[in-house]
Steps between C-alpha positions, in 0.01 A plus 500: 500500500185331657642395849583897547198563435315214677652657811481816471081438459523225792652780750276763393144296513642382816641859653295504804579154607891511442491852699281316789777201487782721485368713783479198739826338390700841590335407889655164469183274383589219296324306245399144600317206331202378613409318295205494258192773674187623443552851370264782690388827357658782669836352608806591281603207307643369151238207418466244282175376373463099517167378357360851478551587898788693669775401671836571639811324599717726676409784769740761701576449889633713736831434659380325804203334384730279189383155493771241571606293171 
């Protein structure tokens, strides 16, 4: 009964973000790693706080601007 649950709050506390990801990955963005980045204020993101400061780890590109693996 909890992992139900965990997601369903996960996907609602994060609504705005999944509609903003979902939005771009319908035009063909795709998630990439980049490693570990200094989260800014404004810019749609899931972070993660290390040592009480933001960050993220992965960020969408657009079609022709992927970065080669």
């Amino acid at each position: 009964m909890f992992w139900p649950l965990a997601i369903l709050m996960f996907a609602w506390a994060n609504e705005d973000f999944l509609e903003f990801a979902q939005k771009y990955q319908d035009q063909g963005y795709s998630w990439e790693y980049v490693g570990k980045t200094p989260a800014e204020p404004g810019y749609p993101h899931l972070e993660v706080t290390i040592d009480e400061k933001p960050y993220f780890f992965y960020q969408l590109f657009s079609p022709e601007k992927t970065t080669s693996k």
